[in-house]
SEVEXBA-36653 format. One line per field, with one value per residue (C-alpha): residue number from 0; residue in three letters; chain; x, y, z. Coordinates in Angstrom, 3 decimals. Layout:
# residues N
pos <- NUM/...
code <- ALA/...
unit <- A/...
px <- X/...
py <- Y/...
pz <- Z/...
# end
This chain:
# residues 308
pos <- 0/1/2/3/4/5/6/7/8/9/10/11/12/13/14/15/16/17/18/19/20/21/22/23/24/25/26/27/28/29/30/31/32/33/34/35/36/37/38/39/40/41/42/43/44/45/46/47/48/49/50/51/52/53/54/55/56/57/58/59/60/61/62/63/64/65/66/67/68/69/70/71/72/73/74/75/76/77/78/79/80/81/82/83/84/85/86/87/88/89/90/91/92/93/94/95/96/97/98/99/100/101/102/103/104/105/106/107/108/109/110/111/112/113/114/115/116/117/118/119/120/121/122/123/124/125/126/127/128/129/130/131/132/133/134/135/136/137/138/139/140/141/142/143/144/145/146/147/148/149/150/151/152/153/154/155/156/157/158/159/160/161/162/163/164/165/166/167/168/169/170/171/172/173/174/175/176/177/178/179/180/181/182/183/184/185/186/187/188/189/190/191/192/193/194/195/196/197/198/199/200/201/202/203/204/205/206/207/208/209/210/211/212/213/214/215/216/217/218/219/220/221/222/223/224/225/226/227/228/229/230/231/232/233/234/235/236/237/238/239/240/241/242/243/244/245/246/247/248/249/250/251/252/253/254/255/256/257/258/259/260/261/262/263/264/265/266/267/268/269/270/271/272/273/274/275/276/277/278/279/280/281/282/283/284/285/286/287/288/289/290/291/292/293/294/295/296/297/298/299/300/301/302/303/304/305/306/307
code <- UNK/UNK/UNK/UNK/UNK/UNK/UNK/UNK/UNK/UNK/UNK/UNK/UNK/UNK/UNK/UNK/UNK/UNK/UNK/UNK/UNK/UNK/UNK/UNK/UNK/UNK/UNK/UNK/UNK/UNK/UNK/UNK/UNK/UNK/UNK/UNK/UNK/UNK/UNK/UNK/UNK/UNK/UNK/UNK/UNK/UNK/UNK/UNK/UNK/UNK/UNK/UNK/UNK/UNK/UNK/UNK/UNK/UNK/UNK/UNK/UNK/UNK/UNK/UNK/UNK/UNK/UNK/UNK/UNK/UNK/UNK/UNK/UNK/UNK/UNK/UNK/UNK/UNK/UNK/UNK/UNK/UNK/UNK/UNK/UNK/UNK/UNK/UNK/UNK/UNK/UNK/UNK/UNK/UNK/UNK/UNK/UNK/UNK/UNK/UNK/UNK/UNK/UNK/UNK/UNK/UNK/UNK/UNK/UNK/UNK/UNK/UNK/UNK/UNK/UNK/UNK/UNK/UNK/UNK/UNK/UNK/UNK/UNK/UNK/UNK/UNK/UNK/UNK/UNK/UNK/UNK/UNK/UNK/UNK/UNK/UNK/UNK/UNK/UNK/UNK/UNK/UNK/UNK/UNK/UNK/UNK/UNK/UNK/UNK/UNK/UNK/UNK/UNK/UNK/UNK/UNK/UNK/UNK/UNK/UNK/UNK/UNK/UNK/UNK/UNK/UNK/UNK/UNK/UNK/UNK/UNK/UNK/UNK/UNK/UNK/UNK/UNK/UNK/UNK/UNK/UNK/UNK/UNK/UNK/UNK/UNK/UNK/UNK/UNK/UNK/UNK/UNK/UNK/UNK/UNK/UNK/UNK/UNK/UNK/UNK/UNK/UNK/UNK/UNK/UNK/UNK/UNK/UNK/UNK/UNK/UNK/UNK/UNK/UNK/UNK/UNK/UNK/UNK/UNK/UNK/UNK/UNK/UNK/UNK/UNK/UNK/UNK/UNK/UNK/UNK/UNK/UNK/UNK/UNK/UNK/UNK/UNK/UNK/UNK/UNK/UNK/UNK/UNK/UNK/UNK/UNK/UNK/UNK/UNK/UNK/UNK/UNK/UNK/UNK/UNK/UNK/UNK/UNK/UNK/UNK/UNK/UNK/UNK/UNK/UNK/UNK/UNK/UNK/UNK/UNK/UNK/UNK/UNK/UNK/UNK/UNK/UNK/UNK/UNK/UNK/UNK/UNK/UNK/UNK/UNK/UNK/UNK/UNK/UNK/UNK/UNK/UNK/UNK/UNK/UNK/UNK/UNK/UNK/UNK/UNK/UNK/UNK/UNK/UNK/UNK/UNK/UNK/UNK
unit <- A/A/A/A/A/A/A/A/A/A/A/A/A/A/A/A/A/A/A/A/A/A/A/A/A/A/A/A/A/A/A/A/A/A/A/A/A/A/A/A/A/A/A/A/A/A/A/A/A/A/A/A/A/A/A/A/A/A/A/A/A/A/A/A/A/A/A/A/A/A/A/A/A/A/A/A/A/A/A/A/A/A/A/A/A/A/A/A/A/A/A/A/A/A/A/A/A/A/A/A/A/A/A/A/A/A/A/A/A/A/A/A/A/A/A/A/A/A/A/A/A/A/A/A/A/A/A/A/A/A/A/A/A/A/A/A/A/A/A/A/A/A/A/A/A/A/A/A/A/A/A/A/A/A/A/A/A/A/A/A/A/A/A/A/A/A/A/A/A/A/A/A/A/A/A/A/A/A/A/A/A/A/A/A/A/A/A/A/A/A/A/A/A/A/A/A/A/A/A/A/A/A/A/A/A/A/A/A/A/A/A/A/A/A/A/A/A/A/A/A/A/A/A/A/A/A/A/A/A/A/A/A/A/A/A/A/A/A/A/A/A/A/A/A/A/A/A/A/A/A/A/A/A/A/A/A/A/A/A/A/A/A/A/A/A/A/A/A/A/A/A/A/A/A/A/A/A/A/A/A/A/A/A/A/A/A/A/A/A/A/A/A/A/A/A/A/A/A/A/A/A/A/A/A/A/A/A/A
px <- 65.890/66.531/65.103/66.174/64.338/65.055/63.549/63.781/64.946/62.301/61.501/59.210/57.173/57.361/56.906/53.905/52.677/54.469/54.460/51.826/53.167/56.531/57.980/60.175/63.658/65.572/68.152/68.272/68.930/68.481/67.832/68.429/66.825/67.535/66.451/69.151/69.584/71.523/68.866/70.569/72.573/70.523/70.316/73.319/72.889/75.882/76.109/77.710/78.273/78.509/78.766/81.619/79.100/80.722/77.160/76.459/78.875/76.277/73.522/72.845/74.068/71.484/68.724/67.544/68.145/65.082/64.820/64.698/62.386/59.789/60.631/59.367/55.786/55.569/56.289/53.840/50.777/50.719/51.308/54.968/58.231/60.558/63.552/66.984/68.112/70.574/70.018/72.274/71.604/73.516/72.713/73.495/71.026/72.742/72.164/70.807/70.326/66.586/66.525/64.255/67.143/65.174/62.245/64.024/65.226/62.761/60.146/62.483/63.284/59.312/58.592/61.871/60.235/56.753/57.493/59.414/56.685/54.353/52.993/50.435/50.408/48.936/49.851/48.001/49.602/52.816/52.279/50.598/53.697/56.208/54.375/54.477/58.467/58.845/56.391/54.519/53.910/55.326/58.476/57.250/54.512/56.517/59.168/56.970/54.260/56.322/55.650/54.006/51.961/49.624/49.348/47.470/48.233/44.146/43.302/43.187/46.532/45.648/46.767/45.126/47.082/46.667/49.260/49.143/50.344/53.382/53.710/56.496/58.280/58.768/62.026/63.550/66.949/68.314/71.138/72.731/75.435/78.252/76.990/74.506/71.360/69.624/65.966/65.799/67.671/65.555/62.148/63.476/63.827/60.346/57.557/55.111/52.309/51.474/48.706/45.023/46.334/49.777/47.778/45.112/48.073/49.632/46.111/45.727/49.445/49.451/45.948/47.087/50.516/48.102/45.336/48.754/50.341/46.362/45.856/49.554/49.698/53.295/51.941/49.687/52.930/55.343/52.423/52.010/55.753/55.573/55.346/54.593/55.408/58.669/60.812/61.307/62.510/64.942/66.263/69.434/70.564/70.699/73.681/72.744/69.075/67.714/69.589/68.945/65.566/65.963/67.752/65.482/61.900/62.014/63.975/62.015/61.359/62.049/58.677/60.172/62.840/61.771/63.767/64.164/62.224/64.321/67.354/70.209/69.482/67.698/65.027/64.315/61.572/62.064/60.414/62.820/66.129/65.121/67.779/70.692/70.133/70.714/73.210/76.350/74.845/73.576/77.198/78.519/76.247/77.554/81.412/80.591/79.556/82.759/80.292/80.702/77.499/76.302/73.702/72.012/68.655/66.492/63.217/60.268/60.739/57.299/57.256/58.550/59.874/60.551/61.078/64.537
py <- -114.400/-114.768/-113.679/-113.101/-113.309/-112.459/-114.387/-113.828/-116.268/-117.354/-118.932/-121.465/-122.891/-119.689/-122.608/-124.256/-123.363/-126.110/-126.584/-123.784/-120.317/-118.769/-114.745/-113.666/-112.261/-109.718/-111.888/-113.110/-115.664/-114.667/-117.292/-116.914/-118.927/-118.917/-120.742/-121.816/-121.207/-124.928/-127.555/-130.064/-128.557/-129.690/-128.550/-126.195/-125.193/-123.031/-121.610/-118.868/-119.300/-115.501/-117.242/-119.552/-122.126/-125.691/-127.396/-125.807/-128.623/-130.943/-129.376/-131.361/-129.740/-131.727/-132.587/-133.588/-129.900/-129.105/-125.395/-127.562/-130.294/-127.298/-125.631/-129.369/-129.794/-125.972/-126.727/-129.978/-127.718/-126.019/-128.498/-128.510/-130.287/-128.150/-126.772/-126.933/-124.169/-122.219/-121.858/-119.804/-120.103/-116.801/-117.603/-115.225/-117.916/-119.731/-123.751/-126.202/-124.107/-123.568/-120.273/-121.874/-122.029/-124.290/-122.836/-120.063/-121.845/-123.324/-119.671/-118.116/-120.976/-121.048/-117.315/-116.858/-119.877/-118.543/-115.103/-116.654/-118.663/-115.498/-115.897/-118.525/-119.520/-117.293/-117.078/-119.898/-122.164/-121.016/-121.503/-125.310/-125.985/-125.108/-126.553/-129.638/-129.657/-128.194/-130.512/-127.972/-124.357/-122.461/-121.198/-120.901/-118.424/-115.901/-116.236/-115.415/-112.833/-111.996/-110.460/-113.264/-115.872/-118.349/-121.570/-124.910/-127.550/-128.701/-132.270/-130.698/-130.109/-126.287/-124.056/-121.412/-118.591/-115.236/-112.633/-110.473/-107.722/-107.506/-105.025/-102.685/-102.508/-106.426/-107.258/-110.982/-111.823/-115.095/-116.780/-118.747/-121.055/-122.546/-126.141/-127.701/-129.721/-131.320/-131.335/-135.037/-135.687/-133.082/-134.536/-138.398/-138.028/-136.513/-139.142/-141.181/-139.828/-137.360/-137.577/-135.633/-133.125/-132.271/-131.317/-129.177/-127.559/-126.784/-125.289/-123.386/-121.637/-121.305/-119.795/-117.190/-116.191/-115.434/-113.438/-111.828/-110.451/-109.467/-107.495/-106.711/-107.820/-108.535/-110.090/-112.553/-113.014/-113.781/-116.435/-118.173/-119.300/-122.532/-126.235/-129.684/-131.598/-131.004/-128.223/-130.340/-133.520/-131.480/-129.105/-131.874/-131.513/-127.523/-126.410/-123.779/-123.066/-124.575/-122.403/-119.968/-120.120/-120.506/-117.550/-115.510/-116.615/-113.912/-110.840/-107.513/-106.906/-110.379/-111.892/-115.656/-117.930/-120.082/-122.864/-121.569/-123.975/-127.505/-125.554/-124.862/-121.583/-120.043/-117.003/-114.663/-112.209/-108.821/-105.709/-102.321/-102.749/-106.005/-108.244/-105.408/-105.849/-109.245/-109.815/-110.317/-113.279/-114.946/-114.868/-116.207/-119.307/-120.182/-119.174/-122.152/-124.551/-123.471/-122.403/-119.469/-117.936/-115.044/-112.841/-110.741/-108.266/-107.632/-106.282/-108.147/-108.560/-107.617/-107.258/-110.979/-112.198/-109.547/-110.235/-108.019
pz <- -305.576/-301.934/-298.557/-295.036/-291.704/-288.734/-285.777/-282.124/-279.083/-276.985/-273.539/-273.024/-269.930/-267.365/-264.398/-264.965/-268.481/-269.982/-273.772/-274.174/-272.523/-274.320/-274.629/-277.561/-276.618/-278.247/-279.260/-283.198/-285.811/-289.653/-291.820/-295.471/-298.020/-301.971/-304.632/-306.616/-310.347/-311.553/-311.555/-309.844/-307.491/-304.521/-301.096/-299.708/-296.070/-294.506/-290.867/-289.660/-285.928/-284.264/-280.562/-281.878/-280.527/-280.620/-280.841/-283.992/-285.863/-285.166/-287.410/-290.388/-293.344/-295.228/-296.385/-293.031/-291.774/-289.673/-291.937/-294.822/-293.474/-292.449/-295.961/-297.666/-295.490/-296.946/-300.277/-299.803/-298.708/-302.027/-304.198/-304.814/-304.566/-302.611/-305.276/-305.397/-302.518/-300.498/-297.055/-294.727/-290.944/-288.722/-285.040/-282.087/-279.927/-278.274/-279.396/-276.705/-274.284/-273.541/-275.981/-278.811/-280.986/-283.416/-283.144/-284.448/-287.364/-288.418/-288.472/-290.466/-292.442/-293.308/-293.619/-296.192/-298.351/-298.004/-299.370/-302.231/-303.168/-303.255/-299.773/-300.111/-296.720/-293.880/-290.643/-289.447/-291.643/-290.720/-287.034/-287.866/-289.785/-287.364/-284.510/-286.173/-286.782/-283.606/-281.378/-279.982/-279.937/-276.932/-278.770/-282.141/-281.583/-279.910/-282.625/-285.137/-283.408/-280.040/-277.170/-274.432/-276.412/-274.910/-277.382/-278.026/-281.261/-281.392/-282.259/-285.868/-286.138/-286.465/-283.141/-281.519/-279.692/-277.888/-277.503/-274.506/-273.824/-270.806/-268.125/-269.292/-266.064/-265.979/-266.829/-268.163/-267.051/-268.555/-267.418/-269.822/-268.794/-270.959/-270.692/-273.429/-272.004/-274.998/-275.690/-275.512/-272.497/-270.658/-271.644/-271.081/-267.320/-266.738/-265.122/-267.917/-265.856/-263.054/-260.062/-260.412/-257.451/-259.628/-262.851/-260.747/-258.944/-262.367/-264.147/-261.314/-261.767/-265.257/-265.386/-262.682/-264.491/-267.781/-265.199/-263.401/-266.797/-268.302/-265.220/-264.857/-261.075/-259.828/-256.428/-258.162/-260.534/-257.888/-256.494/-259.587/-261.106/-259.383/-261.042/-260.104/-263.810/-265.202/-262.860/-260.419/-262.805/-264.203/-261.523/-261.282/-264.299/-263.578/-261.729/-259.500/-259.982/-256.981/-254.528/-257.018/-256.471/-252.797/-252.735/-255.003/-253.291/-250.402/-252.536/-253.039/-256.463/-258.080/-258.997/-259.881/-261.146/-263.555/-266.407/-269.355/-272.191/-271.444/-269.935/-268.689/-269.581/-266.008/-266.570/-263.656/-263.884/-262.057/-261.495/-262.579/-261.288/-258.854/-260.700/-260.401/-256.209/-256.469/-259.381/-257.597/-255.199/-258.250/-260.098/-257.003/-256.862/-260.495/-259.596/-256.981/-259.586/-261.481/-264.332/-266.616/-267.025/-269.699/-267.580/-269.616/-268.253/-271.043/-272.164/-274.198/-277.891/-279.208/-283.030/-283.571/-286.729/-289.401/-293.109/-294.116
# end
């Protein structure tokens, strides 16, 4: 028996949420997992690379795959050893680029090996799971429930989330560029600790951009994409997006410009057609880095991850 899901991309942070505000993408990975029939054979993971992806050489093939790691803590929970398997990873998101790529992985990777256990996990468990292979919960609760999730691991190790629902006429452009940033690099250079006045100026934002998508306000949106802990840290290692942002503050239309999750991938939020007024200014920034860039205006994914 096997089983396919299909997960969507996410992006994480919005500004100042960081680690706890994420929105699916319609962009996919399946993940296929199957239990195979010669005891013995041990763990087979394959990859089928549909951006011809260099980065995607580097995934462990292994047991220390992170689908197969999250597939063990499942198998743990009820009491199991995890069985001899096939795994089959086909990515369309992009890897190492701020697109929750693993959080990707690692949902389906847990839903596939829940159903084929009889589903003895709920969705709680689920989310606790991948949280905890993940480190933290921004990505993974879009990717399994979409649409714009607000999320918190508790001291418990359970996490708490609420889905909400996002104005129709806002619009997510993501600009992905052909450079890799990794995860680690991105979190290294931020600061230890932060001043009083710099985590009060990021509560305040975050709490507004969850008030401005409740109440679907795009002036109290385009106020509240600003952050204090880790946009500016890593704005150097992303070519382009502070005169992108510079260029973007003042343009009718465009409620923010924001780092995608770690990067390099750059989300802008627009209302209607906002981004299409500005589009060929923002290539033109990247043509002056002498960076290829995949710009692609999209709506909200909000069904999430999908058993097929």
């Amino acid at each position: 028996m096997k089983v396919t899901v299909k997960v969507p991309a996410t992006t994480a942070n919005l500004g100042p949420g960081f680690d706890c505000l994420g929105l699916a993408l319609p962009i996919y990975n399946e993940i296929t997992v199957e239990e195979t029939v010669m005891p013995g054979s041990g763990v087979e993971i394959n990859i089928i690379d549909e951006n011809n992806d260099m980065d995607t050489l580097s995934i462990p093939l292994d047991e220390n795959n992170i689908v197969y790691k999250a597939i063990e803590l499942l198998y743990n929970f009820v009491g199991q050893s995890a069985s001899d398997m096939k795994i089959t990873i086909k990515t369309q998101i992009p890897v190492t680029r701020g697109l929750g790529s693993s959080a990707s992985v690692i949902v389906g990777g847990l839903m596939a090996a829940n159903k084929l256990l009889g589903s003895p996990a709920d969705d709680a468990v689920l989310l606790s799971i991948a949280s905890e292979v993940e480190g933290h919960p921004d990505n993974v609760a879009p990717a399994i429930f979409g649409g714009f999730c607000v999320a918190s691991i508790e001291e418990d190790g359970s996490v708490s989330y609420s889905k909400i629902d996002w104005p129709e006429n806002w619009k997510l452009t993501v600009l992905i560029p052909d450079y890799e940033l990794d995860t680690k690099i991105a979190r290294s250079i931020l600061p230890e600790t932060i001043s009083v006045a710099d985590a009060a100026y990021n509560i305040r934002k975050a709490s507004m951009i969850i008030d401005s998508v409740y109440r679907k306000d795009a002036d109290m949106m385009k106020k509240s994409l600003k952050d204090k802990l880790h946009q500016p840290y890593r704005a150097e290692l992303i070519k382009g997006f502070t005169e992108l942002t510079q260029l973007l503050e003042n343009k009718d239309d465009i409620l923010g410009c924001v780092i995608s999750g770690a990067g390099p991938t750059i989300l802008v939020i627009s209302v209607n057609d906002g981004f299409e007024k500005v589009e060929d200014e923002v290539k033109q920034i990247f043509v002056d880095y002498n960076v290829n860039c995949d710009i692609r205006t999209l709506n909200i994914e909000n069904e999430g991850s999908k058993i097929i």
